[in-house]
N, C-alpha and C positions, 0 to 999 in steps of 0.2 A: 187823715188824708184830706187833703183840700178840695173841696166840693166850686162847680164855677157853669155858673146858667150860658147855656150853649151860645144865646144870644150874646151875653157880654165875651165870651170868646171869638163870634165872630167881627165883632167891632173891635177887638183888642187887635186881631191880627190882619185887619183893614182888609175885611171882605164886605163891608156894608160900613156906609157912612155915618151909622144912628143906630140906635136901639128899636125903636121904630121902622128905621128902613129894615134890621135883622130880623122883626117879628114879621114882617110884610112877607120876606122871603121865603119866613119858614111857615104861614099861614096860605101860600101860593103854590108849596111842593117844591118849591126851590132848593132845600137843602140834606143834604145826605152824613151821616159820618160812618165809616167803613162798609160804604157798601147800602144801610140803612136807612131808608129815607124819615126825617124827623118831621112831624105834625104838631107838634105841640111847642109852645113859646113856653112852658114849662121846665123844658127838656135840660137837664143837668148831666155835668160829667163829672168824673175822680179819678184822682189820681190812683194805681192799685199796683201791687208789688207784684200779681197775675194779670195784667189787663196786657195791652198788646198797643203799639202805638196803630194807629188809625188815622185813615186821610178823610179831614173834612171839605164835602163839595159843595158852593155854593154859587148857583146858575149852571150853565153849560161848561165853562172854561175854566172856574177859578178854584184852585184844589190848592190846600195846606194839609202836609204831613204835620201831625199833633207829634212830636219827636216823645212825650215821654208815655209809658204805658197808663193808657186811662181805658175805665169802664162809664157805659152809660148808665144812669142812678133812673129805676122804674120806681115812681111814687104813683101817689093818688093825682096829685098837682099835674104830673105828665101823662096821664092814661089819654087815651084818645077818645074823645067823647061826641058822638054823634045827635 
């Protein structure tokens, strides 16, 4: 299954202009996918033959349904670390 870091997902599907602009958002509380708000520039997804498609939200207005069923990937690299 093809694994794809949440920030390059959202610069693919032109929710932020840079990789840098998509870490800033997601280091701000800016972004959410199904529901879950993500904290970590870490934060990966996969594709999964059980996963569910999910809408990713970044800022106030701007929402992309992810059309194929993906899961979020919990590593060490993504844990939230205070």
């Amino acid at each position: 299954a093809e694994e794809v870091f949440l920030v390059d997902l959202i610069v693919r599907e032109g929710l932020a202009s840079s990789k840098s602009d998509a870490r800033r958002l997601i280091q701000q509380g800016g972004v959410s996918v199904g529901g879950k708000k993500i904290t970590s520039i870490y934060q990966r997804i996969r594709r999964a033959k059980q996963g569910r498609p999910l809408v990713l939200k970044v800022g106030k207005h701007q929402f992309v349904r992810i059309s194929e069923k993906v899961i979020l990937i919990e590593d060490e690299n993504s844990k939230n670390i205070h």
